[in-house]
C-alpha positions in Angstrom: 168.8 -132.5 -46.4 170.5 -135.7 -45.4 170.2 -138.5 -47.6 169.4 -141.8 -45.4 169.5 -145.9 -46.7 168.0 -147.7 -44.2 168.8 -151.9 -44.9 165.9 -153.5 -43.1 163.7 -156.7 -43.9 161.1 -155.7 -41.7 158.2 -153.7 -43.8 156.4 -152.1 -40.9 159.5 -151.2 -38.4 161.3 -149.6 -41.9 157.3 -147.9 -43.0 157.5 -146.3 -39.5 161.0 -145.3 -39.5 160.5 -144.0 -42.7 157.4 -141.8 -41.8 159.5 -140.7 -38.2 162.8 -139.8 -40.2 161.2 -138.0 -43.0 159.2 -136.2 -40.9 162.2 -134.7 -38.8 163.7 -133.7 -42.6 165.4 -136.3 -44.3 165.8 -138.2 -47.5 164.6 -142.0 -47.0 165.1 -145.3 -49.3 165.3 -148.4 -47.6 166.4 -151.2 -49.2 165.4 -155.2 -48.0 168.3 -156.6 -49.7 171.7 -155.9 -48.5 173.3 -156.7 -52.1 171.3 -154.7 -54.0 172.0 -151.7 -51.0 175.3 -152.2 -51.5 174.9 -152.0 -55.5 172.7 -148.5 -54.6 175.6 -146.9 -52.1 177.7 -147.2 -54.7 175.7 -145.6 -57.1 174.4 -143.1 -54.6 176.5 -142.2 -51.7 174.1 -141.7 -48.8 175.4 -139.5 -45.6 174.5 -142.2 -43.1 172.9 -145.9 -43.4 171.3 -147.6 -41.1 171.4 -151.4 -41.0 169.8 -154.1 -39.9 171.7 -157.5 -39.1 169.2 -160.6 -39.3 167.8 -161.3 -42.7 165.9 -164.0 -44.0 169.0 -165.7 -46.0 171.6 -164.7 -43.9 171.5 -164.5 -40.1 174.9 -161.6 -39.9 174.3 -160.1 -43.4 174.4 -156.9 -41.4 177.6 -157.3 -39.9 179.3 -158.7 -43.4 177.3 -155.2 -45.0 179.2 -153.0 -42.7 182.7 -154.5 -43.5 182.1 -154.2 -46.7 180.8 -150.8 -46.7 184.5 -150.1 -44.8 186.4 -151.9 -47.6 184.9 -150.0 -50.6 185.9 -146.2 -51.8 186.4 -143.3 -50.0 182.9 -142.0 -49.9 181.4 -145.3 -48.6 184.3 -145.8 -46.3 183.9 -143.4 -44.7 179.9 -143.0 -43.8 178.9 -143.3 -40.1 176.6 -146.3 -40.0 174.3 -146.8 -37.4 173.0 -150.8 -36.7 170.1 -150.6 -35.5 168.8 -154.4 -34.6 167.2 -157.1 -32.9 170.1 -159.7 -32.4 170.6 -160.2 -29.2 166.5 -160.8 -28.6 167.2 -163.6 -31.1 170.9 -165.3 -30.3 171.1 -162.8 -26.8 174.9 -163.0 -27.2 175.1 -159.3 -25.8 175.7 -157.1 -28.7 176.4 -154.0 -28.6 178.4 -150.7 -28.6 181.1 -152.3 -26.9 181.5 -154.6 -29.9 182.1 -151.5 -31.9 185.6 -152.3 -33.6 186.9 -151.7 -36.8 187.9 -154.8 -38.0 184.7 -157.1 -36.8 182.1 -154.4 -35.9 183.4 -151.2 -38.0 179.8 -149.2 -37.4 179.6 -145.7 -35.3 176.9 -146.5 -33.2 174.7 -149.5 -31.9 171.2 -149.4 -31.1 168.8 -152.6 -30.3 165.0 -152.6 -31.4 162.7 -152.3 -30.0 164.4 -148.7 -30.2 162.2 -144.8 -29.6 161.5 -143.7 -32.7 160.9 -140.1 -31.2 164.6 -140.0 -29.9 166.5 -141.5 -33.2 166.5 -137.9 -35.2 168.8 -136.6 -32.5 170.8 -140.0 -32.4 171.1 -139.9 -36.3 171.9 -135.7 -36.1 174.9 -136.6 -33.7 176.4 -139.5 -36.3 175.9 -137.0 -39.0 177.5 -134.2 -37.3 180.9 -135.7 -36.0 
């Protein structure tokens, strides 16, 4: 069973993606904080996270999460990372997977909320199996 962090602010989109992915057979935590996420990756390596990028304190601490995530060891390095976000229906700058670069954007795939909960497994199952 893959082991999923989900970074997310947002109680009832991460209750619902919780209850969708767990249902389709993973392992869940999500994490509201992207420093103390950061502080659990390292102690547990999960096989994919999904982030968010908007939180309360800092509008891009999604984007700053994912560089990080690039600059740490090995394991973390290296885990496809999915940002799943609202963003552009906030600052509609047009995000998206042709931002995907790995220097300012280093995530595998790009997805905007409102997003179909019933097609993410197989979106997530692709990540994991590349």
């Amino acid at each position: 069973m893959a082991y999923l962090m989900i970074v997310d602010d947002d109680e009832d989109f991460t209750s619902a993606l919780t209850t969708t992915l767990r249902a389709a057979g993973y392992e869940v935590e999500v994490e509201c904080d992207p420093a103390a996420a950061m502080e659990k990756m390292e102690a547990r390596t999960p096989d994919l996270a999904i982030l968010d990028v908007m939180f309360p304190e800092d509008a891009s601490a999604g984007f700053a999460l994912a560089r990080s995530l690039r600059q740490r060891n090995d394991a973390l390095r290296n885990i496809p990372i999915l940002m799943l976000t609202a963003v552009n229906a906030k600052f509609p700058l047009g995000f998206g997977v042709h931002d995907i670069d790995e220097g300012w954007l280093p995530v595998s795939d790009f997805l905007e909320k409102p997003v179909d909960l019933r097609l993410l497994p197989q979106r997530i199952e692709a990540l994991l199996s590349k």
